[in-house]
N, C-alpha and C positions, 0 to 999 in steps of 0.2 A: 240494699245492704251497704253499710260502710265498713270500712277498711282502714284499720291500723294496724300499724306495721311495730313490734315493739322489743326494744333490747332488754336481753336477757343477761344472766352475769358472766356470761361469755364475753361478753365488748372489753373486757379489759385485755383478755388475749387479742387482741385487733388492731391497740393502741401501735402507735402513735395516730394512725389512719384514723381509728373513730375519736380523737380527740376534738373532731371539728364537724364530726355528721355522725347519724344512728345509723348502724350496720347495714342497713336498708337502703344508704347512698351510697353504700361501694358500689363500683363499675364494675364488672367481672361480663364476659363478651364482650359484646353490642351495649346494649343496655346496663343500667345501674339492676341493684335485685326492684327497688319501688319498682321502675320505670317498668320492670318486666310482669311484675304482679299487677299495675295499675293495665296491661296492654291485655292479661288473660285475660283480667275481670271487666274490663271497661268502663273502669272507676278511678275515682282518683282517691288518694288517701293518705295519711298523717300520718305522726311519731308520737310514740311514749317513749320516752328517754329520759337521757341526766337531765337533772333540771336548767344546768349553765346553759344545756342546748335548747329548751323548750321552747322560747322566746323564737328561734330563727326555724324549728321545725315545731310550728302549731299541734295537739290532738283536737280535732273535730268530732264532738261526740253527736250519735242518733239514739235511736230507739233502739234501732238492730244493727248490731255492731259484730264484723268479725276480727279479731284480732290474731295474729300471723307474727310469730317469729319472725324478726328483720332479716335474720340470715339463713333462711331455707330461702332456694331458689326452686319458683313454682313449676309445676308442667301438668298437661292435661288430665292425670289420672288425680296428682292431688291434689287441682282445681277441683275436679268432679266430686272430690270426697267432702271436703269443706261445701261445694255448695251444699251437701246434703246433710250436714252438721244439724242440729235442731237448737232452741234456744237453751244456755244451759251445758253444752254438752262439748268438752274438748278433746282434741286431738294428739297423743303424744305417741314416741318410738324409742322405747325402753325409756330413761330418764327426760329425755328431751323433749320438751314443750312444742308442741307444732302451734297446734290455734287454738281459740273457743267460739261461741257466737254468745256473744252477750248484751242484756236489755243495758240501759244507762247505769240502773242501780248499781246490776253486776257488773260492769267496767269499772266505776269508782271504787269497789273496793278487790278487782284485778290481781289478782296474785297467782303466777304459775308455778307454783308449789303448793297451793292449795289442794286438799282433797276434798272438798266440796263438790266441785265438778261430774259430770258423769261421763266418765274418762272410754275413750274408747283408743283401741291399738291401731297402729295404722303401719302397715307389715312388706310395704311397698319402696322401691330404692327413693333415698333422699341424694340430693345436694347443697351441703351446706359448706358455708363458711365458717369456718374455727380459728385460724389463725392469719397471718396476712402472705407466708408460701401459698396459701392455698388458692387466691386469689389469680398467681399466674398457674399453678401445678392444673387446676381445672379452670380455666380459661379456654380451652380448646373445644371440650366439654358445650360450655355454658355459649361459646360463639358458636356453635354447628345449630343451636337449640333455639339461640337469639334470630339468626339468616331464616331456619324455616319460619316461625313465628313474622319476623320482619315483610319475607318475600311470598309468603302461599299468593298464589293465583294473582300476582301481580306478574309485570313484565318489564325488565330490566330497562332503565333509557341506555341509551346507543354511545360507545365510547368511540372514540377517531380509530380510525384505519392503521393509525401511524405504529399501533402497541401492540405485541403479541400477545394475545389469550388463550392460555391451555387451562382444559377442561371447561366445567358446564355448573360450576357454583361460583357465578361471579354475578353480581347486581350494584347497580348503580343506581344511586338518587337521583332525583331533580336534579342540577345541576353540577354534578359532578364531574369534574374534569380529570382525564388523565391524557399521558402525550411518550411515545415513542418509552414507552415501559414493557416490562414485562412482566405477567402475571399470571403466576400458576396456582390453578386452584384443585389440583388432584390432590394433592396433603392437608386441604383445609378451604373455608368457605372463602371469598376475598368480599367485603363490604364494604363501598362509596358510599359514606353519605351525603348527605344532600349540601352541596355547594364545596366539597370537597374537591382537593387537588391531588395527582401522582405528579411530578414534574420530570421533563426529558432524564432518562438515565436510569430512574429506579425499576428493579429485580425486588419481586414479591414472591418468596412462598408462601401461602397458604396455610392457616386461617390467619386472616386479618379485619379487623372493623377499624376502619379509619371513619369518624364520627363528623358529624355535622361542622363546617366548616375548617377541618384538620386540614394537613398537610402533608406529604412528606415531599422534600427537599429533592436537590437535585444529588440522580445517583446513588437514592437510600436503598437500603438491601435490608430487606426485613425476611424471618423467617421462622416458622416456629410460633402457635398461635399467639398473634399481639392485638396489642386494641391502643389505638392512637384516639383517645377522649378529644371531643370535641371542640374546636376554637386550638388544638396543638399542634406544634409544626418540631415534626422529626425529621433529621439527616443522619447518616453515618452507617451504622451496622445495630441492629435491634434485634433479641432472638427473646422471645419467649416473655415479653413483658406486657402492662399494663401500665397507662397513663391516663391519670381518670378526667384529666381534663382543663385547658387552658394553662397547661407547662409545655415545656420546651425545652427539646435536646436537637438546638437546629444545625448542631454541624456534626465534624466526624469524630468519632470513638465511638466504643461499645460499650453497649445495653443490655444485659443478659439476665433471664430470672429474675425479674425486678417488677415493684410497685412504685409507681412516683403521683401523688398526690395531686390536689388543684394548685393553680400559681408558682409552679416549682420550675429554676432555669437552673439547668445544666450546663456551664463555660464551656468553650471550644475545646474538644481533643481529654474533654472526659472521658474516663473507661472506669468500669467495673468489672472486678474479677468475679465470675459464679463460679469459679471452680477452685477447690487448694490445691496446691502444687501437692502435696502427698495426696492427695482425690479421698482425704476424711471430711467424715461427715460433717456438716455445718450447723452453728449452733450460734442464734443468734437472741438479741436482748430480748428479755421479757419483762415486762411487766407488773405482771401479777408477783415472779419469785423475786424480784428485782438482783436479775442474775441470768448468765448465760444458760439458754436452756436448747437441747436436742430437736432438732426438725426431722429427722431422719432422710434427710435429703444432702445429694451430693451436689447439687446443682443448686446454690441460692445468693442473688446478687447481691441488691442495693433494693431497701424499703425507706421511702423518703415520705413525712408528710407535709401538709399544705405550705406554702410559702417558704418553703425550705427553699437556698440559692448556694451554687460553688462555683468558682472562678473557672477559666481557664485552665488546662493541663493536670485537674483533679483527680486523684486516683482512691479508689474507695477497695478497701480490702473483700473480700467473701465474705458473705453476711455482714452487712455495716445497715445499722438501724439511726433515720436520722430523723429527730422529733420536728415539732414546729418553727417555724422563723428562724431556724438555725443556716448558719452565713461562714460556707468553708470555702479556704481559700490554701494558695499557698505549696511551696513542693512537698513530700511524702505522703506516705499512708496515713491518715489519721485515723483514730483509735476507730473500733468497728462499731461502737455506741456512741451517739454525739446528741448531748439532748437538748430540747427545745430551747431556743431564746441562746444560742451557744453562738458565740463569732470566734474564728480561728481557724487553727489544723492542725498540724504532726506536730509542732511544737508546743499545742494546748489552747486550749478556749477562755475567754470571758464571758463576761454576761453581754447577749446583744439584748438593748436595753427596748423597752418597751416603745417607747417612744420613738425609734428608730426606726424597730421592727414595721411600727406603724405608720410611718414614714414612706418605706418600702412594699408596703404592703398597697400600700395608696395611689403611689405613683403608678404601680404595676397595673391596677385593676381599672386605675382610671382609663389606661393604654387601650382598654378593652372597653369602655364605658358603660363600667360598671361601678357602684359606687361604695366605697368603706365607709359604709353608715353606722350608725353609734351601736345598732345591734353586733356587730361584727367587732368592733372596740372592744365592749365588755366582755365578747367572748374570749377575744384575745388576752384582757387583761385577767381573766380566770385563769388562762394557762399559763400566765407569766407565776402566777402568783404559784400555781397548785405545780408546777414542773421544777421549782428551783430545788424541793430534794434530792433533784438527778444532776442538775448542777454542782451541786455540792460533792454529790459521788463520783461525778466525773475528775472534782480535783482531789479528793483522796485517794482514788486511785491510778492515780499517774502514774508510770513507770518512772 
């Protein structure tokens, strides 16, 4: 069977985050949602998505093909149901499209709003992604479900003597290091992964997945389930966020109820407010209305996506949505919307120019060696082009 993973017209509630991957690379626990469907099924598998993206996320077509919602995250019951799917016959839970299993003909002409299908209910609890709160709000969730997946009937490698351990959900990878820390895993799972560091100082509560060669810093205090994505190096105070991987907030201020994208650095002595000072509800940019809209949450930080960067002693309001490549700097609050391709802060933005952007983009990844290859140029230069509406809105509505 193959496995495509496919966006639905949900993705635009996701933005700025799926401006750069299909709902299906968000990181939520341990794992991205692929990386957790491709570990049920023991398969690997593709994207249907925008077409800007197709080029960087391939579909691979077979004969028998199942196709999955990007943003349902899987688990054994509604693995078992999908395997037993027939050809022809899809999966939904009132409006919402789960799967189909479809021959090649029927994937080429793919449409789930189609009634052709022979639709069956499927009456079992989901977890999905809908918006980008939800991302940290079930994080905790999806990392208790990521740890047993990860660890069944394996056995932890052996951390130094030097660190306290309470409780009995703590696993470590190959090579991960920790040193004269503390880690409590009675409020949540703690995950080392493989070639990861805790350095002298830091206090962890529980749940945490610090990923494949992450980091946290010396004296970080994390708490509140987080996920330090892979190749990231965190310091300071973190509660309740998500970093999907190869950013960086390496020194002190706080991180609260927040999503931070791939490539994104945080300056020294950043903080983020998740809370208002009158404790009203948060209400931040969207998309779709292109206008502020209700979360019903009290609690929501800083949503940043890919290559987003802020200087030193930055301060980002409650609810502050920050698009691509955008480059803040500078003392005060800047506005709580900052869109893509934007350089500036409290005093207002420019255009950061394409060529810049790519510039910075370059430097960054090469640090990692990895390379900004011309697929990744044109993706960017679609966003330069299709985001300058919010540029525009940004300077009409200045105070």
């Amino acid at each position: 069977m193959n496995i495509i993973l496919f966006d639905d017209e949900q993705r635009i509630h996701l933005l700025p985050l799926t401006y750069t991957r299909p709902a299906a690379d968000i990181r939520i626990g341990i794992l991205t949602i692929r990386e957790k469907w491709e570990k049920h099924f023991d398969l690997s598998s593709s994207s249907i998505t925008e077409d800007y993206l197709q080029e960087k996320f391939p579909m691979f077509t077979q004969t028998d093909n199942l196709i999955i919602n990007g943003r349902i995250l899987p688990d054994a019951k509604l693995k078992d149901r999908l395997g037993r799917l027939d050809m022809g016959q899809c999966l939904k839970q009132d409006e919402l499209f789960i799967a189909a299993r479809l021959n090649a003909n029927g994937l080429a002409n793919f449409d789930p709003h189609s009634e052709t299908y022979h639709i069956y209910a499927y009456e079992e609890a989901l977890t999905v992604v809908n918006y980008p709160w939800d991302i940290f709000s079930k994080n905790a969730e999806a990392l208790e479900a990521d740890f047993d997946l990860l660890t069944a009937g394996r056995t932890s490698a052996p951390l130094s003597a030097t660190n306290t351990l309470i409780g009995d959900r703590i696993f470590a990878e190959e090579g991960a290091v920790a040193e004269c820390a503390i880690l409590n895993s009675t409020s949540g799972a703690i995950y080392l992964g493989k070639d990861s560091e805790v350095m002298e100082g830091s206090v962890v509560r529980g749940g945490l997945a610090l990923c494949e060669h992450a980091t946290l810093k010396l004296s970080t205090k994390i708490y509140g389930a987080t996920t330090v994505g892979p190749h990231c190096k965190v310091g300071g105070e973190v509660n309740n966020s998500v970093l999907f991987g190869y950013s960086n907030k390496g020194h002190d201020g706080f991180l609260g109820n927040s999503v931070i994208g791939e490539w994104c650095n945080l300056g020294a002595d950043t903080n983020t407010s998740n809370l208002k000072n009158n404790y009203a509800e948060v209400k931040l940019w969207s998309y779709s209305s292109k206008s502020f809209a209700r979360t019903g949450l009290q609690f929501c930080g800083l949503i940043m996506a890919d290559h987003s960067k802020c200087g030193i002693n930055t301060m980002f309001n409650t609810g502050t949505v920050v698009g691509v490549s955008a480059n803040i700097f500078g003392s005060g609050f800047p506005r709580n919307f900052i869109p893509s391709f934007s350089w500036g802060g409290a005093q207002g933005f420019e255009t950061f120019t394409l060529n810049k952007a790519n510039e910075v983009a370059e430097k960054m990844m090469e640090r990692r060696k990895i390379e900004f290859n011309q697929t990744e140029k044109e993706l960017m230069a679609h966003l330069f082009e299709t985001s300058s509406e919010y540029r525009v809105w940004e300077r009409d509505h200045r105070p």
